[in-house]
C-alpha positions in Angstrom: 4.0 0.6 20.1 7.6 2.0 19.2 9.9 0.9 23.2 13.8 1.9 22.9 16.0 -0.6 22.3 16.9 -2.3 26.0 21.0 -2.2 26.9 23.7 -3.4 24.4 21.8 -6.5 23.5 21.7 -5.7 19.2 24.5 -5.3 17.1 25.4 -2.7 14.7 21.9 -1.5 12.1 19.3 -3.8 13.7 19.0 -1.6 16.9 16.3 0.5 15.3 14.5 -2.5 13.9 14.0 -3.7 17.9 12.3 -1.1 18.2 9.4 -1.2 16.8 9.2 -4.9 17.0 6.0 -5.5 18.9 6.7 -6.6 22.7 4.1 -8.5 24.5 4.9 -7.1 27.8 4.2 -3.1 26.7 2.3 -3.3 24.0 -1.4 -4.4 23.4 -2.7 -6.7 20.0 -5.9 -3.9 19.8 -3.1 -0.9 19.3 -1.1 -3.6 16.9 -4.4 -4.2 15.0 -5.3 -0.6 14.8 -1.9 0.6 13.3 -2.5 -2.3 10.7 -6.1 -1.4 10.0 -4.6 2.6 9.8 -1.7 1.7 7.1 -4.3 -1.2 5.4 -6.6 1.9 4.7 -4.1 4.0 3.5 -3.4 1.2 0.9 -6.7 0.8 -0.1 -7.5 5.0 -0.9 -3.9 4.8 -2.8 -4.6 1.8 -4.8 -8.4 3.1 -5.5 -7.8 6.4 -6.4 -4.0 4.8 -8.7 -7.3 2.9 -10.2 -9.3 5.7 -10.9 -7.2 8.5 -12.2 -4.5 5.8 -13.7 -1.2 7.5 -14.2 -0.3 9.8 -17.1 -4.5 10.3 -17.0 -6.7 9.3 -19.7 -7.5 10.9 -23.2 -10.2 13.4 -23.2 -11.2 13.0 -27.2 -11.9 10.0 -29.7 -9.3 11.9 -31.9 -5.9 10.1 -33.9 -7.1 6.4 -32.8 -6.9 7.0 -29.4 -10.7 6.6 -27.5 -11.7 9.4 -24.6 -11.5 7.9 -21.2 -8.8 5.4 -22.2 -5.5 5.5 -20.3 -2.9 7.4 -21.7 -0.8 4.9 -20.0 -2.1 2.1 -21.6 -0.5 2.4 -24.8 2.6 0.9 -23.1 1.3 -2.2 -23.0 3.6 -4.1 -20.6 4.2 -1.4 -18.0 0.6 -0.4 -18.3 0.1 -4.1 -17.7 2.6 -4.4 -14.8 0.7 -1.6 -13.0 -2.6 -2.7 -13.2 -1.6 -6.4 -11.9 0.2 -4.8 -9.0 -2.6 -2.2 -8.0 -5.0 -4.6 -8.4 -3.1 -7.1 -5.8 -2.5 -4.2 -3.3 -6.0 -3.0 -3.4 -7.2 -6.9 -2.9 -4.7 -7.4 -0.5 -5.6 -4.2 1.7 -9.1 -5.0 1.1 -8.5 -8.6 2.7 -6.8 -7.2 5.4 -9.5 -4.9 6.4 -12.4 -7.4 5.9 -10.2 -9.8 8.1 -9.1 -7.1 11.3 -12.5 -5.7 11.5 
């Protein structure tokens, strides 16, 4: 997918970025759609397993007001909160795209 950049024709920090633009005349939309279902699945395993094993892991006792299996994490309410809206959309979001290449 990846074609060196042709002559003199980009300026200065974009040449890299032409790239791996996709061309229509080298490349192919199934090795376009593959890459994306590759990365979309890498998304997804990330996001799933964040989901499971959430960061800073979970407590392991009901002990000092704290409940076992409850997110460490979680007791920062707003980052806690900021994490779980943004795995969830990147697991959705990866999900979707999966659903809709295959």
């Amino acid at each position: 997918m990846a074609n060196p950049p042709k002559g003199n024709s980009t300026a200065g920090s974009w040449r890299w970025f032409k790239s791996f633009q996709y061309d229509k005349e080298h490349d192919k939309p199934a090795d376009a759609r593959n890459v994306l279902l590759v990365v979309a699945a890498l998304i997804t395993a990330v996001t799933f397993q964040a989901g499971v094993n959430p960061p800073g892991g979970v407590w392991q006792d009901s002990e000092s007001g704290h409940t076992a299996g409850r997110s460490i994490y979680a007791t920062h309410k707003i980052p806690f909160y900021v994490f779980l809206i943004s795995n969830t959309l990147a697991l959705s979001s990866s999900i979707l795209v999966i659903i809709c290449l295959t």
